[in-house]
N, C-alpha and C positions, 0 to 999 in steps of 0.2 A: 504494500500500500504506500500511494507515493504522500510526501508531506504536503502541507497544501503553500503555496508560493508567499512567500513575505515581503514586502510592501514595505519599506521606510524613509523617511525623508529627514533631511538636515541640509535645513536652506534652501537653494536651490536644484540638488542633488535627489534624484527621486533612484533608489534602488529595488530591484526585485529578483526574488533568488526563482523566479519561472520564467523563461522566454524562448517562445519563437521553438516551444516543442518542450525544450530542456529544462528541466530541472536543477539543481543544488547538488552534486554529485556524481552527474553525468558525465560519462566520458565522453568527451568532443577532439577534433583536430582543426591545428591551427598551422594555417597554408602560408609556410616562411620557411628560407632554407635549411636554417638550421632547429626550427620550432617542429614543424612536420616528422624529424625523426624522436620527437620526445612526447611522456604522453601528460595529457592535459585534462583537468578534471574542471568542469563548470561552474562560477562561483556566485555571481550575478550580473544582469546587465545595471547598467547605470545611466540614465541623463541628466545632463544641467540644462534645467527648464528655460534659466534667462540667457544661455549660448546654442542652447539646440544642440549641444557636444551629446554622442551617444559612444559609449565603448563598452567589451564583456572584460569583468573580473575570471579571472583562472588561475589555478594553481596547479601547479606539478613541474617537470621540468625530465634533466636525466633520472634516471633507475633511480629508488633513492631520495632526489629531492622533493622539495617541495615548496617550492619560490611562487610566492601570487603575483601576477602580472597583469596586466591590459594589453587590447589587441582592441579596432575596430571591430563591428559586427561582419563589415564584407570578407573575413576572414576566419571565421570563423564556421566549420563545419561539424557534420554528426558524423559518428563515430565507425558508421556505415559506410561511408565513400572514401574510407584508405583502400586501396586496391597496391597493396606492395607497396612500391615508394610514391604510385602517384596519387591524385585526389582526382575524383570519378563524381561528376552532379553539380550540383550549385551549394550555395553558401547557406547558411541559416536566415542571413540576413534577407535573401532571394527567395528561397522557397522553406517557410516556416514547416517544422515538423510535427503539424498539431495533429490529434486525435481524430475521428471520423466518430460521430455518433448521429 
């Protein structure tokens, strides 16, 4: 059972740990040359309301680590479209990976 997405703000800063399919622990891939061979787990998206800036929090890194970082949304993909070393489909940002009910 998944958690249900959290919602928080400070300022202008609106965070949510659901987006665009993903959840708060999701394994995702992040299309950069040297980002792509390490794995990335989904932390939340974020926007500043008064600059319209949108980027996804993630953490992980080599084997082992576990460094949080930001990445744009158009780089960011599901965990699905590694095909070996390349990246197969479109971004999250393109084509969200919501439910069918």
């Amino acid at each position: 059972m998944r958690k249900r997405a959290e919602v928080t703000r400070r300022g202008n800063l609106v965070r949510s740990t659901y987006w665009h399919g993903v959840a708060a622990g999701d394994v995702v891939v992040v299309d950069g040359p040297k980002e792509r061979r390490q794995h990335w787990v989904f932390v939340a998206h974020v926007v500043n309301e008064s600059t319209n800036d949108e980027w996804v929090e993630v953490r992980g890194g080599r084997t082992g680590e576990a460094k949080g970082r930001s990445f744009r949304p158009d780089v960011i993909y599901p965990s699905c479209s590694k095909k070996g070393s390349r990246l197969v489909g479109l971004s999250l940002a393109e084509a969200p990976q919501l439910e069918i009910r």
